[in-house]
Steps between C-alpha positions, in 0.01 A plus 500: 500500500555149662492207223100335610555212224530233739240621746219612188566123379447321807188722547324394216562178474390392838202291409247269648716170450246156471554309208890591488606324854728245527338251707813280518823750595508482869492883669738546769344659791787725565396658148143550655639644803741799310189556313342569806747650643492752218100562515498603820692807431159619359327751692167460715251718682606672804810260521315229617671190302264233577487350190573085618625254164443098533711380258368148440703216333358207676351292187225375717400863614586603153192226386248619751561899394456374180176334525321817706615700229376216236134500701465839503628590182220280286226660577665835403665417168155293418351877480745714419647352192115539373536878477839507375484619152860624387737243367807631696250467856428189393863386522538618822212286610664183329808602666324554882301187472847303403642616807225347727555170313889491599496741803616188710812467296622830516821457736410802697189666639547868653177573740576927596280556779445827748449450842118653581199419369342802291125315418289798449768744555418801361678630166764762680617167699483274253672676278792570754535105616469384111733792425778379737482156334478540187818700378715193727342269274565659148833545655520135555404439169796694352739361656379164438509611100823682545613081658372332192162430671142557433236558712110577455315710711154231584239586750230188486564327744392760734127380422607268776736704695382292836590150281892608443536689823428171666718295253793762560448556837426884481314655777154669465667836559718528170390574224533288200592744161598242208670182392818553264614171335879552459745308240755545256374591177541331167561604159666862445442817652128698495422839312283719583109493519284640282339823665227764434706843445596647777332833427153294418459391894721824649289804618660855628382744773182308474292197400504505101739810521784499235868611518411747280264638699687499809 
């Protein structure tokens, strides 16, 4: 049996990083880049590997990003904190609106795009182009943890997609898919989350089916 310790750790203690980002540590870009370089080992639909990354560092870009994201996040935090009854939801609220207060700080902003645009797509192709995206990024975001980084996976800004594809210079054929904020982390290392059972939200053969059913 091969010894998982290290892999199971880093696993589940990948977390959304916002309030734990050092704002002031300088991120060499060369770090970015083996990060990247390491994400796009993940696989994608038919092959097709056009997932596109702006990695922006440019303070001044950095500050308009941050203010599309600021704009369009109001509105939605103004109504969803309203519903949000659980104390540990609540924190991550606290937490998400904290990051659009300091967003333009954050040393590094990761923009992981797909070339294509998929606007009423239907689900089957959707599902393939978000598919082929998605696994790079969580990739991304382990080796960024694995580097003494944090990362958090952020999708407002895409309210105005137009507004930073203009601002970043991203033609109207690619596909925006989310903003990462990227910086070391402070403090000590994260544990794990706390989950519902895995058995609770698991079903076999069938929708509600058990394993011992199955």
């Amino acid at each position: 049996m091969p010894d998982t310790t290290a892999t199971d750790h880093l696993l589940t203690t990948t977390r959304s990083v916002r309030r734990r980002l050092d704002l002031d540590r300088p991120v060499d870009p060369a770090v970015i880049t083996d990060c990247l370089r390491i994400a796009i080992q993940a696989p994608t639909a038919a092959n097709t590997q056009q997932w596109r990354w702006v990695v922006v560092t440019d303070p001044e870009r950095r500050r308009g990003l941050a203010e599309i994201y600021r704009q369009a996040s109001a509105s939605y935090f103004s109504h969803a904190v309203e519903r949000v009854t659980d104390e540990q939801t609540r924190r991550v609220f606290a937490s998400a609106m904290y990051l659009a207060e300091i967003l333009d700080r954050v040393p590094v902003h990761v923009v992981p795009c797909i070339e294509g645009r998929f606007d009423g797509a239907g689900n089957a192709l959707a599902a393939g182009a978000y598919g082929s995206i998605l696994p790079a990024v969580w990739s991304l975001m382990l080796a960024l943890k694995s580097r003494g980084l944090g990362s958090a996976w952020t999708t407002l800004h895409l309210r105005n997609e137009p507004a930073a594809a203009e601002l970043l210079g991203i033609p109207d054929t690619v596909t925006q898919v989310a903003l990462l904020p990227v910086a070391y982390t402070t403090g000590g290392d994260f544990r794990p989350a706390d989950r519902r059972p895995v058995e609770d939200i698991t079903y076999w053969e069938q929708w509600g089916g058990t394993a011992d059913e199955s």
